[in-house]
C-alpha positions in Angstrom: -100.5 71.7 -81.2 -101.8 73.3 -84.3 -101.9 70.3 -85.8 -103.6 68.4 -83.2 -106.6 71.1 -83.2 -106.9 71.2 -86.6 -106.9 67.0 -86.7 -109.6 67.1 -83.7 -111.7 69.5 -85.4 -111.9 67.4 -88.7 -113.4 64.6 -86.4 -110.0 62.4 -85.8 -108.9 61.0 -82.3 -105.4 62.6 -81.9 -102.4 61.2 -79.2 -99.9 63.7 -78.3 -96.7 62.4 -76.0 -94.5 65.1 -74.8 -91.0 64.5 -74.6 -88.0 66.5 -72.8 -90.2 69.5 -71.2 -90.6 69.2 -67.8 -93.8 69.8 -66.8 -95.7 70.3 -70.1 -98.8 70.4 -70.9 -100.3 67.1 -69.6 -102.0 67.4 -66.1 -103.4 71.0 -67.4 -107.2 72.1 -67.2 -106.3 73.3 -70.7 -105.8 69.3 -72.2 -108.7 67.7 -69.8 -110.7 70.0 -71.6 -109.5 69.1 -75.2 -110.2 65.4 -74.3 -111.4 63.0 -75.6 -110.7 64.3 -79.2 -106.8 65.2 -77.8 -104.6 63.3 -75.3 -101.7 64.7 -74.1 -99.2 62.3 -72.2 -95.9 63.0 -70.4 -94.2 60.0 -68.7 -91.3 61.9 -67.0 -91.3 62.4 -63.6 -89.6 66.0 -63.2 -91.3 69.2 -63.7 -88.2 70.9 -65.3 -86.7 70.6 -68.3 -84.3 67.3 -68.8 -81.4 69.6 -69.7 -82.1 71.0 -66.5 -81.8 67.5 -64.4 -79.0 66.2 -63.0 -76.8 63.6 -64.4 -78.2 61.3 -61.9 -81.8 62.8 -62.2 -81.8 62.4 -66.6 -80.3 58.6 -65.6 -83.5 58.1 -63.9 -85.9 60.1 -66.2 -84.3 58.2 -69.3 -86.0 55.4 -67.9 -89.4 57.2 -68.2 -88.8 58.4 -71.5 -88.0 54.6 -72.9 -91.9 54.3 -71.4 -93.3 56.8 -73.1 -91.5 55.1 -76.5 -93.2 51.9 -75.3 -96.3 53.9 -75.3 -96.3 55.2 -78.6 -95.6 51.8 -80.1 -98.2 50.4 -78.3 -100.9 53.3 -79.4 -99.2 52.6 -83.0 -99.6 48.7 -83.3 -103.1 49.1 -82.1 -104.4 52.1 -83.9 -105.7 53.4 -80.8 -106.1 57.2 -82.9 -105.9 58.7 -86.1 -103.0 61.4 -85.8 -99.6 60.5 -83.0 -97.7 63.9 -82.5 -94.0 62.6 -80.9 -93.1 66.1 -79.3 -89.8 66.9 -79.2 -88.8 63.1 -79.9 -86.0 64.8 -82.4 -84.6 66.0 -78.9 -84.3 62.5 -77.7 -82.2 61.8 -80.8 -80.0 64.7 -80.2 -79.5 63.7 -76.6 -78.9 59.7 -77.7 -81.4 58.5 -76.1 -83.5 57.0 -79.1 -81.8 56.3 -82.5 -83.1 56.7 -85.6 -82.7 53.4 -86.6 -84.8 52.7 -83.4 -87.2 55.9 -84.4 -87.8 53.9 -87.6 -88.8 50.5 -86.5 -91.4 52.3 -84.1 -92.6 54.0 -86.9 -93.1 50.5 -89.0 -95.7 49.9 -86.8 -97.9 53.1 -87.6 -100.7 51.5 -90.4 -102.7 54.4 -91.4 -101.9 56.3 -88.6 -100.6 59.7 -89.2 -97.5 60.4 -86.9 -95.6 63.8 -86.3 -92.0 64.3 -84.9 -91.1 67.5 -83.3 -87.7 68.6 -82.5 -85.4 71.4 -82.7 -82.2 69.4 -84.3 -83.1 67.3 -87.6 -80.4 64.4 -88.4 -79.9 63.2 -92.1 -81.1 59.7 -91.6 -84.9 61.1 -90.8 -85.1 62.2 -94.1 -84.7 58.8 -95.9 -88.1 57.5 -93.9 -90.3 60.9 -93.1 -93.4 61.5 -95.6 -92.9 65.3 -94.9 -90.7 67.9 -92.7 -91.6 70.9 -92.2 -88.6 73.3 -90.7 -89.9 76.1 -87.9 -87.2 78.7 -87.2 -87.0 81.4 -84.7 -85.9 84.5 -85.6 -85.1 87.7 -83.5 -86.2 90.3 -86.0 -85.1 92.9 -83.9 -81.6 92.1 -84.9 -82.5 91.1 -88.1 -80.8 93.1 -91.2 
C-alpha cells in the first residue's frame, strides 16, 4: 500500500486487486476515501482467509479469484491506470491456482503500465519476466541472536 500512496501522490491513477485475504481492505471507509486516485478490489466472496475455507468453500471462491484475473487483464489491455498492485497473486501461484506461465501472458498485456506482484512464496520462473523484486522478511527480533 506504500506503493500505491506514493504512486497516487505523484498524480497517477493506481488499481489494487487483493487476492487470498478474506475480507481485506475493499468495502472500507479507509479505500472510499483514497478513491478516485486508489481502487481497491476484492472478488472473493468470504470474509476469511482462503486457507481458512473449506475444501468445498476455496472450490467455489477459486472461481472468484479466476474473476479478479479476468479483471486485471481487462484493466491491463485497456490502460484503465497507471500503477496495478496484484496483492498476494504470488499466493495464488503457491496454492496452483494461477501459473506462472499464465502470470506471464496476463502481464504481456500491461503497455506502460506499471504492475506489482505481492506474495509471501517467490518461484524461480518469476524471475526470468519481473523488471524488479523486492524481498520483505519478517523477523522476530526478540529471538533474534
Amino acid at each position: 500500500m506504500g506503493k500505491a500512496l506514493e504512486s497516487a501522490a505523484a498524480g497517477k491513477n493506481v488499481v489494487v486487486i487483493q487476492f487470498l485475504k478474506g475480507k481485506g481492505l475493499a468495502d472500507s471507509a479507509l479505500t472510499r476515501r483514497l478513491e478516485p486516485e486508489i481502487k481497491v478490489f476484492r472478488f472473493e466472496r468470504s470474509t476469511v482467509d482462503f486457507d481458512a475455507l473449506s475444501p468445498d468453500q476455496q472450490a467455489d471462491e477459486k472461481s472468484n479469484i479466476l474473476n479478479g484475473l479476468d479483471y486485471a487483464r481487462k484493466v491491463l489491455s485497456t490502460a484503465q491506470c497507471d500503477v496495478l498492485i496484484l496483492d498476494q497473486v504470488m499466493g495464488l501461484i503457491e496454492i496452483g491456482i494461477l501459473t506462472p506461465e499464465r502470470l506471464e501472458e496476463l502481464l504481456d498485456n500491461r503497455m506502460d503500465t506499471e504492475v506489482i506482484l505481492t506474495g509471501r512464496a517467490m518461484c524461480d520462473e518469476i524471475l526470468t519476466f519481473a523488471d524488479e523484486i523486492t524481498e520483505i522478511r519478517r523477523m522476530n527480533f526478540r529471538n533474534y541472536k
